[in-house]
C-alpha positions in Angstrom: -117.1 143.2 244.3 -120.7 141.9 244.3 -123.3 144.4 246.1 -126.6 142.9 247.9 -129.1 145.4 248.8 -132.0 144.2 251.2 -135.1 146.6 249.5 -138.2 144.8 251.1 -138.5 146.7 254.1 -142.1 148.6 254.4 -141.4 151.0 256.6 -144.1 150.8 259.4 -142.3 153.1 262.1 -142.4 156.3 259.3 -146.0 155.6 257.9 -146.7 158.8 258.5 -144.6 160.0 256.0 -145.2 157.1 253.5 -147.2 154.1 253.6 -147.9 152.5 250.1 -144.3 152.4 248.6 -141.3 150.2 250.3 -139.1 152.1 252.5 -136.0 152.5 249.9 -138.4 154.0 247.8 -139.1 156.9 250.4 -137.9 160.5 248.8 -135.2 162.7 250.3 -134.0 165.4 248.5 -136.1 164.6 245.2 -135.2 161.0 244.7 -135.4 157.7 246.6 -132.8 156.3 249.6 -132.1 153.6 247.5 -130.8 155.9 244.7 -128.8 157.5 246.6 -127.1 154.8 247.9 -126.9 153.2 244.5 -125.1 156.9 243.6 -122.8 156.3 246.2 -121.6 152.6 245.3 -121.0 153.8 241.4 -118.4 156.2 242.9 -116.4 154.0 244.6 -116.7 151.6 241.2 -119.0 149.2 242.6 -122.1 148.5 240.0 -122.8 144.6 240.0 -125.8 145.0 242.0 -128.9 142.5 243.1 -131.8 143.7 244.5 -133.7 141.2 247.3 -136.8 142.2 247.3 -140.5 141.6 248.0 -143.9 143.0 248.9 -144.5 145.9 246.6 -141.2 144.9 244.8 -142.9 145.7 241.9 -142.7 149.3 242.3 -138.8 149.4 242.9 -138.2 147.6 239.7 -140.2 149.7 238.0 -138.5 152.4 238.6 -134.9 151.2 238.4 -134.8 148.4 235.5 -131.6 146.5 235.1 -129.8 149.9 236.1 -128.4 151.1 232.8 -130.1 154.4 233.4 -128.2 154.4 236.7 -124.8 153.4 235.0 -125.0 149.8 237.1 -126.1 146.5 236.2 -129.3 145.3 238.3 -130.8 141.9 238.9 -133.4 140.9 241.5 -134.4 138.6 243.8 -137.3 138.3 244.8 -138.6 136.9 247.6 -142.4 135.0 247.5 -142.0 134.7 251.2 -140.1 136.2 254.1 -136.8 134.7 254.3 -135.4 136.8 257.2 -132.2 139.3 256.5 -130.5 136.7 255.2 -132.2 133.8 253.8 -131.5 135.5 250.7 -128.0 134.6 250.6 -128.1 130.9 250.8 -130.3 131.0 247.7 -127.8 133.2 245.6 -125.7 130.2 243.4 -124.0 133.9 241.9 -122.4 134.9 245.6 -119.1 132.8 245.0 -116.9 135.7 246.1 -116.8 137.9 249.4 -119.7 140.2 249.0 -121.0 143.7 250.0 -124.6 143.6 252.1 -126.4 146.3 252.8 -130.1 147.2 253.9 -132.0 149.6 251.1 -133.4 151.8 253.9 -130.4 153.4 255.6 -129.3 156.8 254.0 -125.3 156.7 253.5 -122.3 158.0 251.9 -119.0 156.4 252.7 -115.7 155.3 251.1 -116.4 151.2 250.4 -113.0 151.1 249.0 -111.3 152.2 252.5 -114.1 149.4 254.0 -112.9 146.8 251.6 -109.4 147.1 251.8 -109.7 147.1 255.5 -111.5 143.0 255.1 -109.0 142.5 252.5 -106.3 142.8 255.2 -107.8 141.1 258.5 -108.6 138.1 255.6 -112.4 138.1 257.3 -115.4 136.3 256.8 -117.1 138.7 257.8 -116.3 142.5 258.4 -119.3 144.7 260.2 -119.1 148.8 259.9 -119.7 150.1 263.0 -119.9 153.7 264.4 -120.9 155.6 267.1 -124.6 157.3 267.2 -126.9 159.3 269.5 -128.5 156.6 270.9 -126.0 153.6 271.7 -128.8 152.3 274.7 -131.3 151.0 272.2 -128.5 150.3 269.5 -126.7 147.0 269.3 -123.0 147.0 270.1 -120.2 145.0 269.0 -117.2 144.2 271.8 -113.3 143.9 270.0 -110.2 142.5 271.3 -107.5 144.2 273.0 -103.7 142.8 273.2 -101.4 144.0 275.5 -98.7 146.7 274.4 -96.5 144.7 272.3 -93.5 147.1 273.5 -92.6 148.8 275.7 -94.4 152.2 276.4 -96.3 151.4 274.0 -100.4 151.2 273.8 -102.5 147.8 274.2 -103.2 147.1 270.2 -107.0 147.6 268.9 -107.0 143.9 266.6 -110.5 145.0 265.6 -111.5 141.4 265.9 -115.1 141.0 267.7 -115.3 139.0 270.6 -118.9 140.0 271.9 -122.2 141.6 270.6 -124.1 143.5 273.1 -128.1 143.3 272.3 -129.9 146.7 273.0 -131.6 144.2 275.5 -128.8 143.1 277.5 -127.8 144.2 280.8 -125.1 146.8 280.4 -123.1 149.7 282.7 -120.4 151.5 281.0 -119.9 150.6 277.1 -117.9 152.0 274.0 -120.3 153.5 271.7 -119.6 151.0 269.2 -122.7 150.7 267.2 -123.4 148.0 264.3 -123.9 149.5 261.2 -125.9 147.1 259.4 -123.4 147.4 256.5 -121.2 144.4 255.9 -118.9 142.0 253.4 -119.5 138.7 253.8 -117.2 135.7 252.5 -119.1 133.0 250.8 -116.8 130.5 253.7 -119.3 132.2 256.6 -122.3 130.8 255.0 -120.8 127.4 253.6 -119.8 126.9 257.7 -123.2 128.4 259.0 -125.3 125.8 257.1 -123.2 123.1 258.6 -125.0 123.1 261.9 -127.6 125.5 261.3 -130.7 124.9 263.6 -134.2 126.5 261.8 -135.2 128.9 264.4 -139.0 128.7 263.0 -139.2 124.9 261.8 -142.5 126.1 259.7 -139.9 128.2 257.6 -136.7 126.3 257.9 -135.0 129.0 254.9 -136.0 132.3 257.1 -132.2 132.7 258.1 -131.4 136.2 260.5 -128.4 137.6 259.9 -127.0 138.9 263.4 -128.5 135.9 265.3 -127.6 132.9 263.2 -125.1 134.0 260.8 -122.7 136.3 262.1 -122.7 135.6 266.5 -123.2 132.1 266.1 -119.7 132.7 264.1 -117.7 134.5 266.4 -115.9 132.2 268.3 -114.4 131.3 264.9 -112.4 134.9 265.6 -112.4 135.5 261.6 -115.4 138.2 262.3 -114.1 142.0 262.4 -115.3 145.1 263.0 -114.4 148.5 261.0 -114.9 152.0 262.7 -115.5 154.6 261.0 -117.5 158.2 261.4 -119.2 158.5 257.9 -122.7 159.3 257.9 -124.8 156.3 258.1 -128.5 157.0 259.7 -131.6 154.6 259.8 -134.5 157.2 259.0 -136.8 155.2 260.2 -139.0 157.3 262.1 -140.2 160.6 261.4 -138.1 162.5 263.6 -134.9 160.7 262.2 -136.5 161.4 258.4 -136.5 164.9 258.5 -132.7 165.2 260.1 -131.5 163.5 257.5 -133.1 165.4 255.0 -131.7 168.4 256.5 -128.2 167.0 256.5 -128.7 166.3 252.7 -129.5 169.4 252.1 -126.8 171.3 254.1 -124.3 169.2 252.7 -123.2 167.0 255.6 -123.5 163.8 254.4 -121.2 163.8 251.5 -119.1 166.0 253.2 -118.4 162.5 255.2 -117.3 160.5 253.5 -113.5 160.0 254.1 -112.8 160.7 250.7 -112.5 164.2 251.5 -111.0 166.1 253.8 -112.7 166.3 257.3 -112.5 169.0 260.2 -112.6 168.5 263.6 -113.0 169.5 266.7 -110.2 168.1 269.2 -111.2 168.5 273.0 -109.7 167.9 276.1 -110.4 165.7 278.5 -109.7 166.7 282.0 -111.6 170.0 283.0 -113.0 170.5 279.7 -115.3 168.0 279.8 -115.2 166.1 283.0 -114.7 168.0 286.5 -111.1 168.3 286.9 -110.4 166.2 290.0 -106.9 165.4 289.9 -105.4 162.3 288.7 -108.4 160.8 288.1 -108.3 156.7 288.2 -111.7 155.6 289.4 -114.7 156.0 287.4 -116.7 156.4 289.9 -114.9 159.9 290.2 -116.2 160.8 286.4 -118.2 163.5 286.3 -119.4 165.5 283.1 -119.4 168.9 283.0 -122.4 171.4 283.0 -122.5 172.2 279.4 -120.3 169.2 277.8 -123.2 167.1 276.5 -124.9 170.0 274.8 -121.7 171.1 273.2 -120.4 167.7 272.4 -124.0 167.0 271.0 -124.1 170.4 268.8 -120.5 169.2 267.4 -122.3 166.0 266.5 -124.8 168.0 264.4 -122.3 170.5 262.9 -119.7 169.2 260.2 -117.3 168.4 262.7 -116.0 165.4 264.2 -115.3 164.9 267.8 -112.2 163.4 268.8 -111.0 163.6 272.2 -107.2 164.4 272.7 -106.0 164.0 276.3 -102.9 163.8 278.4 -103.0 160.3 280.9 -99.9 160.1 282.9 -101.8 157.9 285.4 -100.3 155.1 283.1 -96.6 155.9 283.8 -97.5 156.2 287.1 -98.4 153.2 288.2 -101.5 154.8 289.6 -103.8 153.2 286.9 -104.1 150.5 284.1 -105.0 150.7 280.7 -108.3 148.5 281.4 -109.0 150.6 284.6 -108.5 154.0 282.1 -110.6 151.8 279.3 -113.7 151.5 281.8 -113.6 155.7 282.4 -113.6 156.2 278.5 -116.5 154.0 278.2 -118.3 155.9 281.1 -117.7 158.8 279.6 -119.7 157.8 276.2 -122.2 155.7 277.8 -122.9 159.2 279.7 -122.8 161.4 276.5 -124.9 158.3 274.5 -127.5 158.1 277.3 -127.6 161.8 276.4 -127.7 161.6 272.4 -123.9 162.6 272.6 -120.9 160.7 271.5 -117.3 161.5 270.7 -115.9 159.8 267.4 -112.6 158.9 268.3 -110.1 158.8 271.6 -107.0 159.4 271.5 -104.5 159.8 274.8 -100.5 159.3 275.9 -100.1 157.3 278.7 -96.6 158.9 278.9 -94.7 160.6 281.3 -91.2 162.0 281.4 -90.5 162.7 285.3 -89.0 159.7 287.0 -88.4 158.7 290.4 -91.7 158.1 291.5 -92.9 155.3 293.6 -95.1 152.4 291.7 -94.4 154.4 288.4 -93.4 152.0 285.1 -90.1 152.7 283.9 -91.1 151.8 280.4 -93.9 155.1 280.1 -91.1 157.2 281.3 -90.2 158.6 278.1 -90.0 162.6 276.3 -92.6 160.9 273.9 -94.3 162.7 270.4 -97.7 161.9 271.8 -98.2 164.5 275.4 -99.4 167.5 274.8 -98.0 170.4 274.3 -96.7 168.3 271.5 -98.7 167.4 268.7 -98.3 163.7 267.9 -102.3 163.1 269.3 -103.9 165.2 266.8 -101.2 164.6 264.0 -102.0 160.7 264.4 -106.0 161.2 264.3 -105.4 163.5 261.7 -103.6 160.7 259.3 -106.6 157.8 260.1 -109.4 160.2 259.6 -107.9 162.6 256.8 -108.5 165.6 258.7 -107.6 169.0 257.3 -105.9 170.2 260.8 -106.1 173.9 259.1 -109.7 173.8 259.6 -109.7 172.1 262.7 -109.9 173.6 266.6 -108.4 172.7 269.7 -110.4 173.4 272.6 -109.1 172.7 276.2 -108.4 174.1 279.7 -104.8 174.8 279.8 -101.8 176.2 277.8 -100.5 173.1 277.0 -103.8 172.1 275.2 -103.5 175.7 273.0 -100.1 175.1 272.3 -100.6 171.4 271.0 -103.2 172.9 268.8 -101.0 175.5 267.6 -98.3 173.5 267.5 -100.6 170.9 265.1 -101.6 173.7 262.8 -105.1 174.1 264.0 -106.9 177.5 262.8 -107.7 178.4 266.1 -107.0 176.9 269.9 -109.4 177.9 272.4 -108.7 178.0 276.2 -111.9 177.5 278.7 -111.8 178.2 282.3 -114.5 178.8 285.1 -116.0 181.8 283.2 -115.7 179.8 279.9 -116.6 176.4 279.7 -116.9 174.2 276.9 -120.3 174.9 275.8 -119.6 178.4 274.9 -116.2 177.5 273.5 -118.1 175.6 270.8 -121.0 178.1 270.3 -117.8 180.7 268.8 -116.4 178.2 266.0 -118.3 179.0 262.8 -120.8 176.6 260.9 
């Protein structure tokens, strides 16, 4: 697969750390972003590469050629004007098959293969990474379908198909911390359909073409748009505050550590009393309520090698007592709250599954001795499959025996109860770097 890199950013917000070089040319760890993104794509066998680039262009072919050094073949395009984030593309006579886009200026290191296999299969024009990040208020979000539980007691079905895009503008209350990546394959039928009743937005410049607003949402009613989740590192540095944590995470080894290729470790947590107040069966999110300490523990988790995936019993299903869009809007409470706070969790995972009966407004079909509730382990083994977690080197961390059993029973190194004394911030502070 063909691989576009956008390289003529300048970098205005992170002058401070370099002003007269384009931004994929700024340094971490002794060589420039763009190089190690260009690392990254050789070692998942993509190394047909273009460069789009402009102002100051110059110095970025200098210093990469046609890529032989690199072990990729390079061309350019240069740009004598502005053409937007995607004028580019509808001057490219070479992009004939789907296509890899990416801006130069993001530091990364994922699996493309898992990321192109996943567009292969929803046969999209278009499939967006998206993750979750410290700071989904100013971020813009992408909003996927959900079908109802195709059987019975099962779980509505994630299509991954993306039916709205949130602008870090609009109005929002409660939100999944679903961020857009700025990382994307593209199908040459998404531009051939664009240009059919595309509008110029600045008439002076009719070819300066913007990729979110009038290539990708203007497409979305078309439903062939998808979005991929996934928790690899992917981090704009573009301010100085954001430059230097990357460059820390480089050099501690975090960011290839990653990439899905290898094996993660995670920390699974509780929901209930570990890290909302326990308040019963709760079914109203106005009830939600963090816990002292959760937000600073969930938000050292983000910074440590782990991942954060939340593992919780929800029974309020079977019981009539809640739906599954009523339980949706909670879960997005509960990141909004941790995002608002530069907190988020990287994955949710719960049983909706009871096995009393008897019970007045309860549905027969979640009435079930399921694999999924806890103290069984089907939560953490199913989380463990999609994200390739190593559940050896993984925790459990909850507030009752059921939740240290589950772990055990999973093969966790370690499953650690809280309780008034303990709470979840400490909890966290014991695991090892």
């Amino acid at each position: 697969m063909k691989v576009v890199i956008m390289a003529g950013g300048m970098g205005t917000r992170i002058a401070s750390i370099a002003n007269d070089i384009p931004k994929p040319m700024i340094r971490i760890g002794g060589k420039p972003i763009l190089e190690h993104q260009i690392e990254n794509l050789k070692a998942c066998g993509l190394t047909d590469i273009t460069l789009v680039i402009g102002h100051l262009g110059e110095i970025i072919k200098d210093y990469f050629g046609d890529g032989k050094d690199f072990g990729v073949q390079i061309s350019y395009f240069v740009e004598d004007h502005p053409l937007g984030t995607a004028g580019a593309l509808f001057q490219m006579p070479e992009l004939t098959d789907d296509f890899l886009l990416m801006c130069g200026d993001v530091m990364i290191d994922v699996d493309f293969n898992r990321f192109i296999n996943f567009h292969r299969e929803k046969q999209a024009w278009a499939s967006l990474m998206a993750h979750p990040n410290g700071h989904p208020y100013d971020s813009s979000l992408l909003i996927t379908e959900t079908l109802p539980p195709q059987q019975p007691g099962g779980l509505p079905v994630e299509t991954h198909r993306v039916t709205g895009w949130m602008n870090k503008e609009d109005e929002r209350l409660y939100y999944k911390n679903r961020v857009n990546a700025g990382i994307e394959i593209i199908s040459p039928k998404l531009l051939e359909v664009t240009m059919k009743d595309f509008k110029p937005r600045h008439p002076e410049h009719p070819d300066k073409i913007d990729l979110d607003r009038d290539v990708l949402k203007t497409n979305i009613d078309t439903g062939k748009i998808f979005a991929y989740d996934t928790p690899e590192y992917i981090k704009d540095m573009g301010t100085p505050d954001r430059f230097y944590e990357v460059e820390h995470d480089l050099k501690s080894g975090k960011v290839a550590a990653r990439n899905l290729q290898n094996k993660q470790k995670a920390i699974f947590l509780d929901r209930d009393g570990t890290i909302n107040v326990y308040k019963g069966f709760l079914t109203n999110p106005d009830d939600f309520e963090l816990l002292p300490g959760a937000v600073e523990a969930i938000r050292e988790i983000n910074h440590s090698g782990y991942l954060a995936i939340v593992v919780s019993n929800q029974p309020v299903i079977a019981r009539g007592d809640c739906t599954f869009k009523e339980l949706q809007i909670i879960h997005d409470k509960m990141e909004t709250l941790l995002g608002k706070e530069g907190a988020f969790v990287d994955a949710i995972y719960y049983c909706p599954h009871h096995p009393d009966k008897g019970f007045e407004g309860e549905r027969p079909e979640y009435k079930m001795d399921c694999d999924c509730r806890k103290p069984k382990a089907g939560l953490l083994l199913q989380a463990a499959k999609e994200w390739n977690i190593d559940l050896a080197q993984s925790y459990m961390i909850g507030d009752s025996e059921r939740d240290v059993e589950a772990g055990r029973n999973a093969g966790c190194k370690h499953s650690i109860l809280i309780n008034n004394e303990k709470n979840l911030k400490i909890a966290v502070q014991e695991i090892p770097d």
